[in-house]
Structure formats: structure tokens, C-alpha cells
KEKE-3310 file (N, C-alpha, C; in steps of 0.2 Angstrom, whole numbers, plus 5000, padded with zeros to 4 digits):
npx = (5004:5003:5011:5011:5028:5034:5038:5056:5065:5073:5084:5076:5064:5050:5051:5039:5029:5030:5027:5014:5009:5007:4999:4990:4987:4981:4968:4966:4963:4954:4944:4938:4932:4919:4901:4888:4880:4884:4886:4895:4909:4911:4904:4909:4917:4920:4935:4943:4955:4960:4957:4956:4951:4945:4951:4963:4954:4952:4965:4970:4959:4966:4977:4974:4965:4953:4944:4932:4916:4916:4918:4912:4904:4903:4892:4888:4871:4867:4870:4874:4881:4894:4902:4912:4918:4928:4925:4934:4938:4956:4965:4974:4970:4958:4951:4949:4946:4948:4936:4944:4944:4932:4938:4942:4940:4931:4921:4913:4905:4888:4879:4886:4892:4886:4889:4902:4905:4901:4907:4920:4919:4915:4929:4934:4927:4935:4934:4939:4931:4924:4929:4922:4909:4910:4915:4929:4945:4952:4950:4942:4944:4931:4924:4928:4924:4909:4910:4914:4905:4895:4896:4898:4887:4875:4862:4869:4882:4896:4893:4889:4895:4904:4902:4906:4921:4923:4922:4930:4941:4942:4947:4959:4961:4970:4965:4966:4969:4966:4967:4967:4973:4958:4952:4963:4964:4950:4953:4962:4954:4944:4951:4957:4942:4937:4947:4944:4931:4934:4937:4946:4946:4941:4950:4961:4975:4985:4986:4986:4991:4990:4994:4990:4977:4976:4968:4964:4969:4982:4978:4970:4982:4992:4986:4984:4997:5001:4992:4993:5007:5021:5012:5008:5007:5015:5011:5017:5021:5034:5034:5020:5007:4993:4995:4997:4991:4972:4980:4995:5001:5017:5015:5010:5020:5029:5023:5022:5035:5040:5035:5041:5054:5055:5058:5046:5037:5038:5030:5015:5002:5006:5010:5020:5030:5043:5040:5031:5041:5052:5042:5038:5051:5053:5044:5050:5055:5047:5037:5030:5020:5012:5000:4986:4977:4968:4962:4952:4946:4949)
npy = (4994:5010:5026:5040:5050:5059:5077:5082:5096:5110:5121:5130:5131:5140:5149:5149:5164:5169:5178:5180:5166:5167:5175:5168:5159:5163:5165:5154:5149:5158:5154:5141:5146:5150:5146:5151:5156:5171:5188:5195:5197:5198:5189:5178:5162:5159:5145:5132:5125:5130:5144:5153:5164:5179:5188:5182:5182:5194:5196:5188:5194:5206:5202:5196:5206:5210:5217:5230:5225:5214:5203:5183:5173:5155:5141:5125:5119:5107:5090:5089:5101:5103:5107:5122:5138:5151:5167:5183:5201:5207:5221:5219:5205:5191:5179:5165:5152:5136:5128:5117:5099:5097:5102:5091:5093:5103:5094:5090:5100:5098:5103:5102:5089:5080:5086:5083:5071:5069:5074:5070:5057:5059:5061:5049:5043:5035:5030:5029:5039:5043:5058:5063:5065:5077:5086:5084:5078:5060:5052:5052:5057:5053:5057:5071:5076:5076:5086:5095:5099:5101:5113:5119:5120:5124:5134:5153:5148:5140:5144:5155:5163:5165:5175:5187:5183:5181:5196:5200:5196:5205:5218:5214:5208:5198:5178:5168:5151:5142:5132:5122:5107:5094:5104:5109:5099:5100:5113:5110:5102:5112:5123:5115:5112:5125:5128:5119:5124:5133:5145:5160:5171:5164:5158:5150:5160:5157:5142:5138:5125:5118:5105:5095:5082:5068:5071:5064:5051:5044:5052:5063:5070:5072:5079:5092:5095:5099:5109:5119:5122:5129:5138:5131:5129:5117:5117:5108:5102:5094:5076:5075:5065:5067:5073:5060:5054:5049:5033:5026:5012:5014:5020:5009:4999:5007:5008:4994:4990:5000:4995:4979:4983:4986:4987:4988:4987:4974:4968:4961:4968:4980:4998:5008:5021:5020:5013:5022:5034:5025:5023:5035:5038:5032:5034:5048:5044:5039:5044:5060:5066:5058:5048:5040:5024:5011:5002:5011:5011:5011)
npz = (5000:4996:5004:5010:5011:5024:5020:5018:5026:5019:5016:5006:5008:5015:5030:5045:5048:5065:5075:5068:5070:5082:5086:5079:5086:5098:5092:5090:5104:5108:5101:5110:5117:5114:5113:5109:5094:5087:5085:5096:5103:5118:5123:5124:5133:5149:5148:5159:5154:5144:5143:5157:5164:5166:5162:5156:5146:5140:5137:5126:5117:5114:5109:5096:5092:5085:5072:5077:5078:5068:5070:5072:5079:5078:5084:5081:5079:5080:5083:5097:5099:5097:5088:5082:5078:5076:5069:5062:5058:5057:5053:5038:5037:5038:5051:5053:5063:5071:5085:5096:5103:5116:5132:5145:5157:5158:5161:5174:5175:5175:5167:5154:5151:5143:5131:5129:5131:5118:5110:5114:5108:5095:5091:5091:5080:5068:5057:5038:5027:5010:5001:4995:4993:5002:4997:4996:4993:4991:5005:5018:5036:5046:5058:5061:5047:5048:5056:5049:5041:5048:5054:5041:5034:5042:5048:5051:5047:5040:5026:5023:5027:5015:5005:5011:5013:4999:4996:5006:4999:4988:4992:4995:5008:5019:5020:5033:5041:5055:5068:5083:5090:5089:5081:5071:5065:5057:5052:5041:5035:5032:5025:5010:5005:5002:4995:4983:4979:4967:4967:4967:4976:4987:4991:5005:5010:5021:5032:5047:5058:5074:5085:5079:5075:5062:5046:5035:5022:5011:4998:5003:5009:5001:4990:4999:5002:4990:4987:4997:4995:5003:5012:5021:5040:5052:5069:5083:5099:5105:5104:5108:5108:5099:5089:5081:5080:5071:5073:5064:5057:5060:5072:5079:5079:5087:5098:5103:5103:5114:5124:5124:5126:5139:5157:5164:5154:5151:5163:5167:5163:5165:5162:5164:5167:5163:5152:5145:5141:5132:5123:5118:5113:5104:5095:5090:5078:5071:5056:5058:5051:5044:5037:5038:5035:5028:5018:5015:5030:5044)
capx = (5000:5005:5012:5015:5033:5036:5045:5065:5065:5078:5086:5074:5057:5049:5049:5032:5031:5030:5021:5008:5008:5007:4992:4982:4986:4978:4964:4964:4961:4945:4941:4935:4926:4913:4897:4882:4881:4883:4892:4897:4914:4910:4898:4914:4915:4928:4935:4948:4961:4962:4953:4954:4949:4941:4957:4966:4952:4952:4971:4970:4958:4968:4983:4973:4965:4947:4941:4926:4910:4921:4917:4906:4906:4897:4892:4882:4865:4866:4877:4875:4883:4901:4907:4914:4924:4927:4929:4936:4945:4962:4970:4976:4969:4953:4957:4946:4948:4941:4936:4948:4940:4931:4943:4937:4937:4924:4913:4912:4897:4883:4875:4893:4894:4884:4894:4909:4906:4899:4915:4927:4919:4917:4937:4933:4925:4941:4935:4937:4924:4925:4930:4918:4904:4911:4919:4935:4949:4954:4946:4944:4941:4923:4920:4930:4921:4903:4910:4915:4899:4887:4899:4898:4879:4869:4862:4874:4887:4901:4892:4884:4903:4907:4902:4910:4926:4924:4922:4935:4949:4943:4949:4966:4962:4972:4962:4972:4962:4969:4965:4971:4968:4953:4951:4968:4960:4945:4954:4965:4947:4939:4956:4954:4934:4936:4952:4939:4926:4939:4934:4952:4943:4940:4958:4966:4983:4989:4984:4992:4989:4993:4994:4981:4976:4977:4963:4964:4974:4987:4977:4970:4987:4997:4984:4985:5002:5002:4990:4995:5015:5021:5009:5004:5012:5010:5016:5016:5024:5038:5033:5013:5004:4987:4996:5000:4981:4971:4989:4998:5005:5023:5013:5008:5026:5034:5019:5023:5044:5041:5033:5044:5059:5057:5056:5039:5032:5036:5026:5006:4995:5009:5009:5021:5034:5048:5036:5030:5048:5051:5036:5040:5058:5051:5040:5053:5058:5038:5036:5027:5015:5010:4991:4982:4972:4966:4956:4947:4942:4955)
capy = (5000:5017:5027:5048:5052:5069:5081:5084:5102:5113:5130:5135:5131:5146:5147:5153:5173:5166:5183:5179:5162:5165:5178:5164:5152:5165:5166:5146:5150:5160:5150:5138:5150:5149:5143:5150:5159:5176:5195:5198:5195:5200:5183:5172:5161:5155:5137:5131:5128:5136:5152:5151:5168:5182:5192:5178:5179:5198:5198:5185:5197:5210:5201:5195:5212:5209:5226:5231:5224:5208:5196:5181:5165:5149:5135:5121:5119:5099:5086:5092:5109:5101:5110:5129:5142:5161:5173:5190:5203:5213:5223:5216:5197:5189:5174:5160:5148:5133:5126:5110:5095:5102:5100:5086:5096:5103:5088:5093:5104:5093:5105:5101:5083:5078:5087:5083:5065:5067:5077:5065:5050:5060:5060:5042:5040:5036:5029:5033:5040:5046:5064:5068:5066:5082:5091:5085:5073:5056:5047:5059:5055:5051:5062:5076:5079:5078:5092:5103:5097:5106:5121:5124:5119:5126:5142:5155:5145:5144:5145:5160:5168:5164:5182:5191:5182:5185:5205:5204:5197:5209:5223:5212:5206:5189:5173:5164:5147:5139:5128:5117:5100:5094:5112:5110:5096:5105:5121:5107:5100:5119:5125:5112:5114:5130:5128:5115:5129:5133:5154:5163:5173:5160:5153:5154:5161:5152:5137:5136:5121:5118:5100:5094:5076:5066:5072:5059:5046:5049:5056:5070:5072:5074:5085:5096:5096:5102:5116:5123:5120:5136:5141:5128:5125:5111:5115:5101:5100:5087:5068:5073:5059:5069:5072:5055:5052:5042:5029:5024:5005:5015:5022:5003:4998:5012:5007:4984:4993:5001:4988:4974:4984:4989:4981:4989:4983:4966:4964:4959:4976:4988:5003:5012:5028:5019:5012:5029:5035:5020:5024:5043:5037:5026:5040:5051:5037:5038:5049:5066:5069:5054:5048:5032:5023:5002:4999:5015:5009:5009)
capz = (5000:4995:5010:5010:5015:5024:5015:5021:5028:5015:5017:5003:5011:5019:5037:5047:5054:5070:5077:5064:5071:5090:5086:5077:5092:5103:5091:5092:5110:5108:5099:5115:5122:5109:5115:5104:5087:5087:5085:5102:5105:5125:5126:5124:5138:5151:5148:5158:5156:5140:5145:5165:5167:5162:5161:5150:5136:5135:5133:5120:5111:5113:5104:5090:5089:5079:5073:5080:5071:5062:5076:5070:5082:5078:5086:5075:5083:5078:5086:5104:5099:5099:5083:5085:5076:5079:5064:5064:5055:5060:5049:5032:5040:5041:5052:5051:5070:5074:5092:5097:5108:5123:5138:5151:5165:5159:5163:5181:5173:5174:5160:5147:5152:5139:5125:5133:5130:5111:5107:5113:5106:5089:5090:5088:5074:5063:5048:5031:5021:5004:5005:4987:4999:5007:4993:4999:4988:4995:5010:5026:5045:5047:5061:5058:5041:5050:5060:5044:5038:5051:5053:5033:5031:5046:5048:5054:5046:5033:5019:5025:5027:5008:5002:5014:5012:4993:4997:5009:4995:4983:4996:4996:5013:5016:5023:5037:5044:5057:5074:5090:5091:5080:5076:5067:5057:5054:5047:5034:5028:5027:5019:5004:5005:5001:4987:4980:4976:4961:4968:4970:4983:4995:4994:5011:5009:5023:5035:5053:5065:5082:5089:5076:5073:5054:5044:5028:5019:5008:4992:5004:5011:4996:4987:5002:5001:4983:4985:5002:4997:5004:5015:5029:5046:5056:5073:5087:5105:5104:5108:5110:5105:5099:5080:5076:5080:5071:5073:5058:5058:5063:5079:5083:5082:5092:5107:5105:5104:5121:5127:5122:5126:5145:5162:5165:5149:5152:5168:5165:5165:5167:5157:5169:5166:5157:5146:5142:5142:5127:5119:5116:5111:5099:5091:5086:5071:5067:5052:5062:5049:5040:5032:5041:5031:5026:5013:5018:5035:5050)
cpx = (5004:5006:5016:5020:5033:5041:5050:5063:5071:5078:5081:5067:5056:5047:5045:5034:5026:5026:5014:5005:5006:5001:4987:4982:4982:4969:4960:4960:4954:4941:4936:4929:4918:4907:4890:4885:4879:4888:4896:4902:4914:4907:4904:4917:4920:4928:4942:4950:4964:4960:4951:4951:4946:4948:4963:4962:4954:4960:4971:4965:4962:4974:4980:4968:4961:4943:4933:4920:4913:4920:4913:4908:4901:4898:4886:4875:4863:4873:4880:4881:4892:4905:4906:4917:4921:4931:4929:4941:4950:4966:4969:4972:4963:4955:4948:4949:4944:4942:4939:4941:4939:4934:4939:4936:4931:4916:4912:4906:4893:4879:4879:4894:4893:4888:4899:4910:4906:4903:4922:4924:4917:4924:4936:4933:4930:4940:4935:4932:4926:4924:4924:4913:4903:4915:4926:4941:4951:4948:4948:4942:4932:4920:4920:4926:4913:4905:4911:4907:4892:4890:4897:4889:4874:4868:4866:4881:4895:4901:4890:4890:4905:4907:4904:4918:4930:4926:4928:4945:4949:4947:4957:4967:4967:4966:4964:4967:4968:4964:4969:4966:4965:4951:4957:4966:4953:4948:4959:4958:4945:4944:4955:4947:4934:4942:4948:4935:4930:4938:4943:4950:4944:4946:4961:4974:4987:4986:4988:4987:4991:4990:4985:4981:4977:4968:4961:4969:4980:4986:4975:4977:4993:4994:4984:4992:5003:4996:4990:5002:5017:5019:5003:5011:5008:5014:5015:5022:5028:5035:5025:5011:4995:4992:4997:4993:4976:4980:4987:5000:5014:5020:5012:5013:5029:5029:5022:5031:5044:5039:5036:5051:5061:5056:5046:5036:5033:5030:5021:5003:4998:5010:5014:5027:5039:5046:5035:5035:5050:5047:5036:5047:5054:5047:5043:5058:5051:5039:5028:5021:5010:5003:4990:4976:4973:4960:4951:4944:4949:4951)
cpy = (5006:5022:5035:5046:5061:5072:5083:5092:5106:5120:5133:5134:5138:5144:5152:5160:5169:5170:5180:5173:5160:5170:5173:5158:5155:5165:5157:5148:5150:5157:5141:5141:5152:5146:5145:5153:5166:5182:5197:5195:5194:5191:5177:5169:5157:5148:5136:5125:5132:5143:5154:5155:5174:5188:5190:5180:5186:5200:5194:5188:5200:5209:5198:5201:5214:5217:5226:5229:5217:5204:5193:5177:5160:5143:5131:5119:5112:5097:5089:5099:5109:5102:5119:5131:5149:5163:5180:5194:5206:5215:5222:5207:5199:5184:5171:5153:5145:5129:5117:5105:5100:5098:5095:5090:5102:5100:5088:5097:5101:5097:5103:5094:5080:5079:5088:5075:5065:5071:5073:5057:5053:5058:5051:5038:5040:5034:5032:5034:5043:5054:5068:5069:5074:5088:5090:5079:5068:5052:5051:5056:5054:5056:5071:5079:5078:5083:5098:5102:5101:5112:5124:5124:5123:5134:5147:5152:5147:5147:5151:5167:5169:5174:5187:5191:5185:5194:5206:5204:5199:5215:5219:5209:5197:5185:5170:5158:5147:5136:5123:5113:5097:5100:5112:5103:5098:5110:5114:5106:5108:5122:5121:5113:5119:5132:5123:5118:5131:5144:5157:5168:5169:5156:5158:5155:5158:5148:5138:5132:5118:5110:5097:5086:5073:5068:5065:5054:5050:5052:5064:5073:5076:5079:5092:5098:5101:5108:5120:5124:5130:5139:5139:5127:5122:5113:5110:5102:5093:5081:5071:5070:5061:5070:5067:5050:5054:5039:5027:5016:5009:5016:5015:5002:5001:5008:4998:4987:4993:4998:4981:4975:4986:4986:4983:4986:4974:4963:4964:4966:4980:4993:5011:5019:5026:5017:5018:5032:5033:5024:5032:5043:5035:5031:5044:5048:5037:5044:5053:5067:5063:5054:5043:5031:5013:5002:5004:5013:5010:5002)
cpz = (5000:5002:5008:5016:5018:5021:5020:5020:5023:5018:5013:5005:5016:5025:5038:5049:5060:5076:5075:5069:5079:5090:5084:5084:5097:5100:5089:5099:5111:5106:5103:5118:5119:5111:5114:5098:5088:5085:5091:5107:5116:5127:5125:5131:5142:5151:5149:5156:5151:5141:5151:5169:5160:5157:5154:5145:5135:5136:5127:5115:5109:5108:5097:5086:5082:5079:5073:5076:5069:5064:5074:5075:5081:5082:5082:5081:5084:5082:5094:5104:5099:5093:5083:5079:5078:5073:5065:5059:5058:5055:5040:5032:5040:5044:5055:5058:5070:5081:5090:5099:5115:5128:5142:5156:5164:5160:5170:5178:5171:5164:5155:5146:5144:5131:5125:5129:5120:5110:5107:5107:5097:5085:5087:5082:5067:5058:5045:5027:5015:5004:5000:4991:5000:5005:4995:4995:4995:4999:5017:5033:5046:5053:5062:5051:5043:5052:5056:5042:5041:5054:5046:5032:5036:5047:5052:5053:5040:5028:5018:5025:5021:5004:5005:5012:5003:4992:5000:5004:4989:4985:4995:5003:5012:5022:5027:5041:5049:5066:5077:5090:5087:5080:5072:5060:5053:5048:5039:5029:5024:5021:5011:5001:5000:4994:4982:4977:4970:4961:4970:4976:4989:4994:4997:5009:5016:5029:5043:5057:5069:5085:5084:5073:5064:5052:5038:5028:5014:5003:4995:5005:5006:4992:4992:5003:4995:4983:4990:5000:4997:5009:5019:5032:5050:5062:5081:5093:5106:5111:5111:5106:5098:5088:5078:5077:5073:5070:5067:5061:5062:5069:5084:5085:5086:5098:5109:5106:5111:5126:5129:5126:5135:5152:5164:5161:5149:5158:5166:5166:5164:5161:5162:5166:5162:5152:5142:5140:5133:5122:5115:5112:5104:5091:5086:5081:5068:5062:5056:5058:5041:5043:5036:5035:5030:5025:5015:5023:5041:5055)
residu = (UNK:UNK:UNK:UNK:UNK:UNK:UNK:UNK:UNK:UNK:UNK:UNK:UNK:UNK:UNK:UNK:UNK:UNK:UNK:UNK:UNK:UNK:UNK:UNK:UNK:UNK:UNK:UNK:UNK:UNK:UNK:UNK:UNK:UNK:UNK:UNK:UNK:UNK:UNK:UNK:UNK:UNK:UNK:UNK:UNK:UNK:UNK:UNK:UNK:UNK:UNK:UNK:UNK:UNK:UNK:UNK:UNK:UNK:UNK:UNK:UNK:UNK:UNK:UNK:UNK:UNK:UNK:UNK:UNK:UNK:UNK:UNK:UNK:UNK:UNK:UNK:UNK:UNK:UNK:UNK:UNK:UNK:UNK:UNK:UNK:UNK:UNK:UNK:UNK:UNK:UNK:UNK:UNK:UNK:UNK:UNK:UNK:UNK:UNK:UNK:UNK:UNK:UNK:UNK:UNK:UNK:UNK:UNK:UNK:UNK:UNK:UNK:UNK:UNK:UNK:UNK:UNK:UNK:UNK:UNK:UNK:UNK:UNK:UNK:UNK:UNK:UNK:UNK:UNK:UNK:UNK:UNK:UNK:UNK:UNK:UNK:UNK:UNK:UNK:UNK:UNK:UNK:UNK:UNK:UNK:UNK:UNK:UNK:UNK:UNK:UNK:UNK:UNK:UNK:UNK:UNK:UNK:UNK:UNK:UNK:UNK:UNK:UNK:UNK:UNK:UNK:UNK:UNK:UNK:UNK:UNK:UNK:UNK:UNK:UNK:UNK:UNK:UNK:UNK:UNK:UNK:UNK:UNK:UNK:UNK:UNK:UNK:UNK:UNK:UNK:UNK:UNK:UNK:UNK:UNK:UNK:UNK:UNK:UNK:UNK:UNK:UNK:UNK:UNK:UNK:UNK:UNK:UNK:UNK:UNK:UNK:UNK:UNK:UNK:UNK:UNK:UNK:UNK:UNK:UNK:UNK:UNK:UNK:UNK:UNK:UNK:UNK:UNK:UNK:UNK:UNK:UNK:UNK:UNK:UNK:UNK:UNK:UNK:UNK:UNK:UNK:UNK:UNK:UNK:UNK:UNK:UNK:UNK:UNK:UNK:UNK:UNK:UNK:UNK:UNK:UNK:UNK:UNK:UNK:UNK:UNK:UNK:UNK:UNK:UNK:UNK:UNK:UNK:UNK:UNK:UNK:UNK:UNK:UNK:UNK:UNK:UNK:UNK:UNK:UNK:UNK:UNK:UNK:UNK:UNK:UNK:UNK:UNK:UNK:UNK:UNK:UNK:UNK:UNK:UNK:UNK:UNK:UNK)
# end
């Protein structure tokens, strides 16, 4: 079976603006605080640990610095409300954020519990679906593409944004997606989604995501490679587990490696510190940004 290799990093590859990059993390952020559909950046709501105070969110506006009026936030009204983004302009930027997995600790809120659960067990749903389905090339994540699916189609949604976007890159404004978490495989689908529409308006000039799960196999991955090339970044916290999610066949072997190779992992049941240790060793041999995929099904 056919298997994308990550690209070797060159002198001539262009490195991210890292400003740029630490404002859209912040607008990842707000991106949490999200909790209906509407204009009023004020109603964004604390979630810790991302958002743990009131004082946190409104410094995180103030670095991503939405000009007044350009605030849109949605939440899908479908699927226990467990899909989000927050758009906004500043400047030269429209910038395009979508909500990660809703943290656990917020299931201590008897009210969130409930789409607390049907967000994680979303993450779940790893198989392959046909990305045509969903205007998307290849074979996509199965849950992750209902989640672009009732952000783009429901009212107050994406598709609702389209003429604005349009308006804003006759002005010259640039498009910037980006997200943490499954908000960062969200923003890879919308980014495509939206270079699919074949509109030079609604191409994002550039992608950034933050600790973002696999979206596809390797036809998505390598067409998104070839129409971002240039102007995606993937950034990831060394040795977190959450980007090499859905596992590849290398992520099994790195886990039976650390396991095979440690005193911990030989005892019955144990899953203890030098395992993990192992296992994290074993990782960084794993290609960081590869496709999962079998016979379209994991």
C-alpha cells in the first residue's frame, strides 16, 4: 500500500512569521470560548484551562485584535453543539479559527457533560469516508468531516461567510484558517473545502495548526500538500501523542517497541513511566505527519 513520505525540511522552504503564528494560536484560543452563534465577542466564555479567566480571554483578544464589528462566532446547533469556530477581521487578516475537543474538565458541569462525551467519542470516529461526499479529495476522517459538515451547512454557518470572504479578498484582505487540536484538522478540511470551490477569493493564503490530529489518507494528504505548498504550518509540541492520531501501523510499532523493550512493559498490565519514556523514544523514528488509512476503513 501506497504510503506519503514527509517532506525533508531545505534552506529553501519558507519558514512561518511566528508573530503571525502566536496571534492565530491566541485566536485558536478564543476559539474555546465559543458557546452560541453570534456577533458579540463579550459573550465568549471562560474554559479552563484554555481560557481560565476572564482576564486571559480579554488579553487573548487584545493580541489577536478583531476590529470592531468583524466578530462572527458559531456553534452548529446539531450534534450536541460540539462544533465551533470564531471569525474575525484585523487589519490586512481575516482569520478563520476553529474550536479544538472540549477539555474534560469541563465535565464537572453537569450542563457540558453531555457534549463533553459526544465530542470525545466524535474523535473516535476514525474511519474513512469518501472525501467527494464532502467536497474533499481522497478518504477523510469520518468524524471530523461531519464536524466541517454542520459548521459549513447550518444556519449562521460557513456557507453564510462565503460572500463576505469574497468582498474581503477583493479589498486584498488575506484569509488565514487555522486551529488546536481537531480544530487544526477542521481548518486542513475547510482549507481544501474551500480551494475546491475553484473561487480565487476564497483561497486561504495560509493554514496554521497547532497539535492537530490526521485528517485523511494519503490522496487527501498529498493534494493538500500540493495546493498549500508554501503556506501551511503544522506546529506540534515534541513527543505529543494527539498528532499522530488516528495511529499509523509505525505508531503501533513504536507502542509493542516500548513495550517489548522495557522492564515495565514486560510485567502483566503495566503501562508504567519507562514504558512511556520508550514509547515517546520510539515516536521520534515515526514519520510526524503521515496519512492512516486500510482499505478506507481503519
Amino acid at each position: 500500500m501506497a504510503r506519503a513520505t514527509a517532506p525533508i525540511l531545505t534552506a529553501t522552504m519558507p519558514t512561518a512569521d511566528f508573530e503571525e503564528a502566536r496571534r492565530l494560536l491566541c485566536a485558536c484560543n478564543l476559539a474555546y470560548g465559543v458557546a452560541a452563534t453570534g456577533g458579540d465577542p463579550e459573550a465568549l466564555a471562560i474554559v479552563p484551562p484554555v481560557l481560565p479567566s476572564r482576564e486571559v480571554l480579554e488579553d487573548m483578544r487584545a493580541a489577536v485584535g478583531f476590529a470592531r464589528g468583524s466578530f462572527h462566532a458559531h456553534q452548529s446547533p446539531v450534534r450536541a453543539g460540539i462544533d465551533a469556530f470564531a471569525y474575525g477581521e484585523s487589519g490586512e487578516l481575516a482569520i478563520l479559527a476553529f474550536r479544538g475537543t472540549l477539555p474534560v474538565r469541563l465535565a464537572t458541569d453537569p450542563e457540558r457533560i453531555d457534549q463533553i462525551v459526544a465530542d470525545w467519542l466524535n474523535n473516535a470516529r476514525v474511519h474513512l469516508v469518501d472525501g467527494q461526499t464532502f467536497g474533499l479529495p481522497g478518504f477523510v476522517h469520518r468524524g471530523y468531516a461531519d464536524s466541517l459538515e454542520a459548521l459549513w451547512s447550518s444556519a449562521g454557518g460557513l456557507a453564510e461567510l462565503l460572500p463576505t470572504l469574497r468582498a474581503l479578498a477583493a479589498n486584498g484582505r488575506r484569509l488565514l484558517i487555522t486551529g488546536h487540536s481537531k480544530g487544526g484538522a477542521l481548518a486542513q478540511l475547510a482549507a481544501l473545502r474551500l480551494a475546491a470551490i475553484g473561487d480565487t477569493g476564497l483561497m486561504p493564503a495560509a493554514v496554521h495548526t497547532f497539535a492537530a490530529p490526521r485528517a485523511g489518507n494519503h490522496v487527501f494528504a498529498q493534494t493538500f500538500d500540493r495546493t498549500f505548498a508554501d503556506r501551511a504550518w503544522r506546529f506540534e509540541f515534541q513527543n505529543d501523542l494527539v498528532p499522530h492520531l488516528p495511529p499509523t501501523e509505525g505508531v503501533w510499532f513504536a507502542l509493542q517497541s516500548a513495550l517489548a523493550g522495557t522492564a515495565a512493559g514486560r510485567e502483566p498490565g503495566a503501562l508504567g513511566g519507562w514504558t512511556w519514556a520508550g514509547f515517546k523514544s520510539k515516536l521520534d523514528a515515526v514519520g510526524r505527519i503521515g496519512t492512516y488509512e486500510s482499505a478506507g476503513c481503519l
